[in-house]
matplotlib code that plots the C-alpha trace (Angstrom):
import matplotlib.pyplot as plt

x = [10.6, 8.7, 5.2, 2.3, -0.8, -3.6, -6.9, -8.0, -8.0, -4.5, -1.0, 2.1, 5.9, 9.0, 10.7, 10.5, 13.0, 12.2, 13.4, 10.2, 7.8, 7.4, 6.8, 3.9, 2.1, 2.5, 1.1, -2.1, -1.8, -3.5, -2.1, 0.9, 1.0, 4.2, 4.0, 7.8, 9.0, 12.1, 15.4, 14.4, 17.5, 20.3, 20.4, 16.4, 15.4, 13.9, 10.4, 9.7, 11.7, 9.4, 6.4, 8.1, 8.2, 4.8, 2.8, 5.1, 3.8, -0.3, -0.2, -1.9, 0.6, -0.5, 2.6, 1.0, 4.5, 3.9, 6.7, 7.9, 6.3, 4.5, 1.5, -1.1, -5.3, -4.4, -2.8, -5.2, -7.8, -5.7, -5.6, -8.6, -10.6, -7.5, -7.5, -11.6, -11.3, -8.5, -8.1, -7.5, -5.7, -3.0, -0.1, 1.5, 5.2, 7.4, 10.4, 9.2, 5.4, 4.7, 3.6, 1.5, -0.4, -1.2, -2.4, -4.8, -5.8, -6.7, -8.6, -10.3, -11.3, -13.8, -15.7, -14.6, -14.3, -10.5, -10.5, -10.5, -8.3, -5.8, -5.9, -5.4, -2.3, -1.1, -1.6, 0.1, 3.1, 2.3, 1.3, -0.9, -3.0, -1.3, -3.4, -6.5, -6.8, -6.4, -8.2, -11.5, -10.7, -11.1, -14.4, -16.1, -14.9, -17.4, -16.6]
y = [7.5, 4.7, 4.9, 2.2, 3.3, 0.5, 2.9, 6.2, 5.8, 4.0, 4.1, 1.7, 2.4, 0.9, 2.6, 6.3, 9.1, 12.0, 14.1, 12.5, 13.7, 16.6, 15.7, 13.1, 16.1, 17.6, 14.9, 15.7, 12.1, 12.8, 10.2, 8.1, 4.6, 2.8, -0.8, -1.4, -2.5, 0.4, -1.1, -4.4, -3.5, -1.1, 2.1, 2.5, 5.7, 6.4, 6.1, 8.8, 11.2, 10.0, 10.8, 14.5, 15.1, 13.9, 16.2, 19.0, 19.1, 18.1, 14.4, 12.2, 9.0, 5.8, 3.5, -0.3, -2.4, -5.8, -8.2, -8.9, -12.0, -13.2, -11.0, -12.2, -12.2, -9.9, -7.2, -7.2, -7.4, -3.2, -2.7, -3.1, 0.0, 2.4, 2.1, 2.2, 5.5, 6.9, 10.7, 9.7, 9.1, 7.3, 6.2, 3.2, 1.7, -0.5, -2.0, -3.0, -2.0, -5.5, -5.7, -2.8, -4.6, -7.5, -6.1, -3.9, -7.0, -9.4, -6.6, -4.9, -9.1, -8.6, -6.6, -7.1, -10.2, -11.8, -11.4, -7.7, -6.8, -9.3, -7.4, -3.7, -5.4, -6.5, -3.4, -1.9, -4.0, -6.9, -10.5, -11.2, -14.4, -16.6, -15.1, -16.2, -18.8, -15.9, -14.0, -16.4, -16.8, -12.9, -12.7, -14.7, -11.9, -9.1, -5.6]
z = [-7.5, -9.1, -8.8, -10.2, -10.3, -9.1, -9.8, -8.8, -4.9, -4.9, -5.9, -4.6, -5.1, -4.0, -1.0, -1.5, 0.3, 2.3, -0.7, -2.7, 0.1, -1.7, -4.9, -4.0, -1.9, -5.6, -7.2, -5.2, -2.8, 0.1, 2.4, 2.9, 4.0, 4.7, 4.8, 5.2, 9.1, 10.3, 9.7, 7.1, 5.7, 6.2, 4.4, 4.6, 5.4, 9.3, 8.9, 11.5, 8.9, 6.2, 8.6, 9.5, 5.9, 5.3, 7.4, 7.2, 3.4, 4.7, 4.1, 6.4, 7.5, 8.2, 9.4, 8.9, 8.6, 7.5, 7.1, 4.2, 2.4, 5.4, 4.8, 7.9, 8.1, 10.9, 8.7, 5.8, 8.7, 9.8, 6.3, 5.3, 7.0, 7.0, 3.4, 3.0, 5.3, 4.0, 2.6, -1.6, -3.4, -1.4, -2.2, -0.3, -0.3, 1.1, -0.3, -4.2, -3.6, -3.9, -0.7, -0.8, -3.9, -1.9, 0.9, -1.6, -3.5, -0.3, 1.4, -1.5, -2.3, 0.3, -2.1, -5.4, -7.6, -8.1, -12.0, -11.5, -9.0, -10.9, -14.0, -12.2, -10.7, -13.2, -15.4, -12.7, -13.3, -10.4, -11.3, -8.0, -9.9, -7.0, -4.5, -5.9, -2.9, -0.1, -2.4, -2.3, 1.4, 2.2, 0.4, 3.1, 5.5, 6.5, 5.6]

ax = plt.figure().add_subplot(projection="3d")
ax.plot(x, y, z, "-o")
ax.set_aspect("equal")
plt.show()
């Protein structure tokens, strides 16, 4: 399990297994958001075992699938609260955590300027500075 830590309230990682489940309740997360679609590819473990696994071991689940590299207003729109509300720190996936990182960059841009979510991304090992467009776009939305 690969995990890249944003800040203090989140986490991403690429596609985790039931097996990891425990170990992130461990780690002290407090919720689990999966923003990887069932079945993208074959081989991807079911996420309603992930989400069995999850609360069995007192993580909250949030299942927010977003498809791969076609990232919508509407899904930064859901992602937007459920991360603000969440139970931290929360760790989110999908298939590289890439996705993850954008959605936390274009939402969290709605209160935060571009130049610093860039750098937390990209200490986190993600080079987000083409979003800066979307990025100027979501501050104009209300919170």
């Amino acid at each position: 399990m690969e995990l890249r830590k944003i800040d203090d309230e989140i986490t991403v990682a690429p596609q985790i297994t039931v097996a990891d489940v425990s170990r992130i309740a461990e780690l002290g997360f407090k919720t689990l958001v999966a923003n990887r679609p069932d079945h993208e590819e074959p081989g991807q473990p079911a996420m309603e075992d992930i989400e069995r696994a999850a609360r069995e071991h007192g993580l909250d689940w949030v299942y927010l699938p977003v498809a791969s590299g076609n990232i919508l207003d509407s899904d930064v729109d859901a992602f937007d609260p459920m991360i603000r509300d969440a139970k931290k720190p929360v760790l989110a996936f999908c298939r590289s955590g890439t996705r993850c990182c954008v959605l936390w960059a274009l939402s969290s841009a709605r209160r935060k300027p571009a130049d610093e979510l860039i750098s937390k991304a990209r200490h986190a090992g993600y080079d987000i500075s083409g979003l800066v467009p979307r990025m100027v776009q979501q501050a104009g939305k209300p919170q």
